[in-house]
C-alpha positions, 0 to 999 in steps of 0.5 A, a space after each residue: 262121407 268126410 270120414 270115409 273119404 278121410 279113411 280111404 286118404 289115409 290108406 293110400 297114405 299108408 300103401 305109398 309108405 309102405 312100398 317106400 319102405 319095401 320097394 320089393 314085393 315077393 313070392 316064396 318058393 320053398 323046395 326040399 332038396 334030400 341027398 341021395 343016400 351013399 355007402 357008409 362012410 370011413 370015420 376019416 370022411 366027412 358024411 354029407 349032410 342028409 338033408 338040406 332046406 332051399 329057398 327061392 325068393 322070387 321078385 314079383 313080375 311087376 317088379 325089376 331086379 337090378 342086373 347085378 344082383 340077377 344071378 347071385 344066389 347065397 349059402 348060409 353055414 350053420 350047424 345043424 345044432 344051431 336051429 336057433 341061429 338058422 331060424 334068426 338068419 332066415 327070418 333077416 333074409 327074407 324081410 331085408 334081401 327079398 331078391 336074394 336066393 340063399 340055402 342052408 349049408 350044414 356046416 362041418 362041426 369040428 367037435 363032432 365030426 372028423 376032420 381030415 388032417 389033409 385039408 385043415 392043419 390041426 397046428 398053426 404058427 403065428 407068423 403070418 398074422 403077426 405082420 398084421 396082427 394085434 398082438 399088443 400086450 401088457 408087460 412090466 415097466 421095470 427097468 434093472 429088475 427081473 420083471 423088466 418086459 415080462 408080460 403082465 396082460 394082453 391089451 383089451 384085458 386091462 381091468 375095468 374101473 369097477 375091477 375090485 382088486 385093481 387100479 389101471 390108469 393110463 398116463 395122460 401124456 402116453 397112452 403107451 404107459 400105465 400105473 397099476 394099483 393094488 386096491 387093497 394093498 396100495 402096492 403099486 407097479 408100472 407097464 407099458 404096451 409093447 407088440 409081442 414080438 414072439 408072435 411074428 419071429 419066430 411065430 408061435 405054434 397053436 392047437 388050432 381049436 374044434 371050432 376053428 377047424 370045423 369053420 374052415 372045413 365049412 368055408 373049404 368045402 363050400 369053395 369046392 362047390 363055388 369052383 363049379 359054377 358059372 357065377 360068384 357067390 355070396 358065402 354068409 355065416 348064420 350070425 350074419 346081421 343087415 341090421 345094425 348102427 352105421 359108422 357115422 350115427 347121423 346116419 341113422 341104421 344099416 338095413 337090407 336097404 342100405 345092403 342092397 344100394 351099397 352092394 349095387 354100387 360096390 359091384 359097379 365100381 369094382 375092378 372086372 378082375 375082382 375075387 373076393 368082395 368083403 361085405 363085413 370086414 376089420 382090418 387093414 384096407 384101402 385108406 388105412 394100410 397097415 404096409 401097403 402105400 397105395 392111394 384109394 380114392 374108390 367110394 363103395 369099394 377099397 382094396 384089401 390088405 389084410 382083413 378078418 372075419 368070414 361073416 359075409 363075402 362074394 367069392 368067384 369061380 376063378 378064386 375059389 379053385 385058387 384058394 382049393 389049389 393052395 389050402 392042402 392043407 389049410 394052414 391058418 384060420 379060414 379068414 387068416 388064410 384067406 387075409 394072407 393070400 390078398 396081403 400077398 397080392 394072390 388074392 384080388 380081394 376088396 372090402 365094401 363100405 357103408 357110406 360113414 366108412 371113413 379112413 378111421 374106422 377099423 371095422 365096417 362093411 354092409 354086414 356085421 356080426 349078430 352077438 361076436 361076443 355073447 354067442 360064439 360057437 368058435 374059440 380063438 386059438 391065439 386069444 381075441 376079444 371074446 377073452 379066449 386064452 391062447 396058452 391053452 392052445 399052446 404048443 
């Protein structure tokens, strides 16, 4: 009787734990939704996707859903190649967001499909982004030479320690400057780090690459779909993740919990007039402008200067037809161009923070990216820290 008894504690035990841990129970309503079947198209055009799988998360009766989130509904873009990424995706939405409705959207696959020149650019020039941008390299340090200012290697591309040709160590009292070792012939040179001008006046033009332009299709043409509706909508990309270390580790780890609480508060302290919430995010912001001298003292929301990524952001009706009014064509990158439009004051555009998101931290948000450098799908046409080279795309 004692062991039943102590059985029957533990359970109710476990039970309370567990609707700690997922105060959200849930029911699936899954519904196949099949385009219509249309005339064939011209190579110029872009054929719809065939087929589409949507999925409602319905909360429990029981069950109250905070009024905020009551009307959110999310697309995920996803190439149709990707079932691997969608399957991942999908799997994270139902276990941490259990409240969200979300559908696949088939992404625009710039390595396979035509793109019309008319709504993405195929060339882009810097100069925007080099107001804002990290293009900080390497050049020689050799001052009466030939060599004096010639670029050796972006910054980030610096040997590691254990580089079996060369030696790189930074001067302790500049970190501006460095001494560089060939380890096998002892010759040795010095560089200091420098912005490359070049990039900002008078701009370089790139190529911009297959991947580039198919994401940029993808967000432009789900846009085209946000203008219609009555409500914002939250746009993530498949290599989204809830998931992941905090800011500040004594925090422990982000999770779909830790997403939703953050999300409520952001929409509460968010201006009425907002346009875009940034869920994930790196870049310039309210607490660490790169031009602007604004105070921020928000909590959950600052305000965006000029940011990147498109992993995941809220987006309303109002800015969506705005950005569709000016993207003829889309001159830049998808987060580019959307980074410029906010630098510009066009676009009310704000990031969300995590709680140990402090003025220091250069990327943040209740979102991050799964694997940005492992299993990327995209090549960045002016370099990155995936190691892309920007003189291929060179013009």
């Amino acid at each position: 009787q004692q062991q039943q008894q102590q059985q029957q504690q533990q359970q109710q035990n476990s039970e309370r734990c567990e609707r700690s841990r997922s105060p959200r129970r849930r029911t699936e309503v899954v519904h196949e939704v099949v385009t219509p079947s249309k005339p064939a198209q011209t190579d110029q055009e872009l054929q719809t996707p065939p087929k589409v799988q949507h999925s409602s998360i319905v909360p429990a009766p029981q069950v109250t859903v905070p009024l905020e989130l009551l009307h959110f509904k999310a697309y995920v873009v996803n190439l149709d190649r990707r079932a691997d990424r969608w399957a991942r995706c999908e799997a994270l939405l139902q276990k941490e967001t259990p409240w969200l409705e979300y559908e696949r959207f088939s992404a625009s696959d710039g390595s396979k499909m035509a793109i019309p020149e008319e709504e993405i650019c195929t060339v882009w020039n810097t100069r925007k982004k080099g107001n804002y941008g990290d293009y900080d390299e390497w050049v020689y340090d050799a001052p009466g030479t030939e060599r004096d200012c010639v670029p050796w290697r972006w910054k980030g591309q610096e040997p590691a320690d254990d580089d079996k040709e060369w030696n790189f160590v930074v001067d302790n009292d500049n970190c501006d400057a460095a001494l560089v070792t060939n380890k096998i012939t002892k010759n040795a040179f010095r560089v200091k780090r420098v912005f490359a001008e070049r990039y900002r006046t008078p701009g370089q033009d790139q190529k911009m690459s297959a991947g580039e332009r198919g994401c940029a299709h993808s967000h432009r043409r789900l846009w085209e779909i946000v203008a219609q509706r009555e409500q914002p909508t939250m746009i993530l990309e498949d290599d989204v993740q809830f998931c992941f270390e905090a800011s500040e580790p004594q925090l422990g780890w982000n999770d779909g919990g830790v997403f939703t609480e953050r999300l409520i508060l952001a929409l509460r302290e968010a201006p009425k007039d907002w346009e875009v919430l940034y869920l994930g995010w790196s870049g310039w912001r309210g607490g660490n402008y790169c031009i602007l001298e604004e105070k921020c003292h928000a909590k959950a929301v600052r305000k965006a200067e000029y940011v990147w990524t498109t992993v995941a952001y809220i987006i309303t009706p109002e800015a969506a037809r705005k950005l569709l009014a000016i993207a003829r064509p889309m001159d830049q990158p998808v987060d580019e161009f959307m980074a410029w439009e906010a630098s510009q004051g066009r676009l009310k555009s704000f990031v969300v923070t995590s709680e140990g998101d402090g003025d220091d931290v250069w990327a943040g948000g209740i979102a991050a990216q799964n694997d940005f450098i492992g299993d990327s799908d995209i090549q960045k046409s002016d370099g990155g820290m995936q190691g892309d080279s920007c003189d291929s795309f060179a013009v």
